[in-house]
N, C-alpha and C positions, 0 to 999 in steps of 0.2 A: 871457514878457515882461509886466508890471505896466501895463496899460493905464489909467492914473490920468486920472480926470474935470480932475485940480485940475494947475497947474504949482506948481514948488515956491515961489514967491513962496505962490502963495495957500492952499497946505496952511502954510507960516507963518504965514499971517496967521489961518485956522481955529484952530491950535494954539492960537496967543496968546487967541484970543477963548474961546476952550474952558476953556483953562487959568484964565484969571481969572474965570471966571463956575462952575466946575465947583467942587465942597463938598469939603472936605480928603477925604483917603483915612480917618482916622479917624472923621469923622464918617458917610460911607457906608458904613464895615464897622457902625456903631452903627445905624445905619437899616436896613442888611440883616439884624440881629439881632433888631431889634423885627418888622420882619416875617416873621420863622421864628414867633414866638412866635404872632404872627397866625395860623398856617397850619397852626391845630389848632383839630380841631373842639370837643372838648372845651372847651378854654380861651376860644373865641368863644363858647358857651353859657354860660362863665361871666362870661365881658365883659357879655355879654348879661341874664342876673340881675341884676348889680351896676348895670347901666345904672338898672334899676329901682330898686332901693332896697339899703343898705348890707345885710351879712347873714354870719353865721357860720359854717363848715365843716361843721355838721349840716345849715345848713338848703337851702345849696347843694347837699350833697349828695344830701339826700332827694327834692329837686325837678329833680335830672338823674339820678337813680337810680343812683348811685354809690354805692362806700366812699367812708366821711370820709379814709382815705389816700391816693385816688386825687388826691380835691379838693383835699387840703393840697398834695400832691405837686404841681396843676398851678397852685397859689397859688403856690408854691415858686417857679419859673419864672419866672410874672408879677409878683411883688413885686422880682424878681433883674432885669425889664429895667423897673423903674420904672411898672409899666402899673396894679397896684395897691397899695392900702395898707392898715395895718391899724391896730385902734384896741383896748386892753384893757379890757373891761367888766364885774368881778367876775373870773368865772372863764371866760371866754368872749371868740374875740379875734373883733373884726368886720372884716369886710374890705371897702373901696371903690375904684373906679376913684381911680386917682394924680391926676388934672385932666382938665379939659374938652378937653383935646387927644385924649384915647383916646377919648370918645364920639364924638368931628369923626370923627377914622379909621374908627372903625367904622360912623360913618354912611355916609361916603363908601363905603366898599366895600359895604355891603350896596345903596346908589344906583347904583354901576355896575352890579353884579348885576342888581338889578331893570327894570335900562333897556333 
């Protein structure tokens, strides 16, 4: 037997409140997407460069000691959930965080971290 704290008036009245304050279902499968992307080290190293300053697939890669395919490969990924972008310069494409929302993210998690 389901021993419920609530009577059914007030698991209604939860629901309703839940319901309209809770984010569409597509926008939280979108949120649990951008944090998979999160939930690599690699790609946080490269969040972490770019936070610095904009930069190329050689030079990411040389400063995380990688192949330029790994990089491109995990560019790939982060361009695909909007976290970075890129710009064409001669023969050379540069790559930067998408906006000031992906630095807040990754500040805030490296704050809880550290607290």
């Amino acid at each position: 037997m389901d021993k419920s704290c609530l009577n059914s008036s007030e698991k209604e009245q939860v629901r309703i409140e839940l319901k309209e304050f809770m984010p569409l279902e597509s926008e939280l499968e979108a949120t649990a997407e951008i944090f998979s992307v999160f939930g690599d080290v690699t790609r946080l190293k490269i969040i972490s460069a770019l936070l610095i300053r904009e930069l190329c697939v050689c030079e990411i890669a040389a400063s995380l000691h990688l192949s330029d395919s790994a990089i491109s490969h995990q560019l790939k990924l982060l361009k695909q959930s909007r976290l970075v972008k890129h710009r064409r310069a001669s023969n050379k494409i540069y790559y930067s965080l998408d906006d000031e929302h992906i630095e807040h993210i990754f500040a805030e998690g490296l704050k809880h971290v550290r607290e």
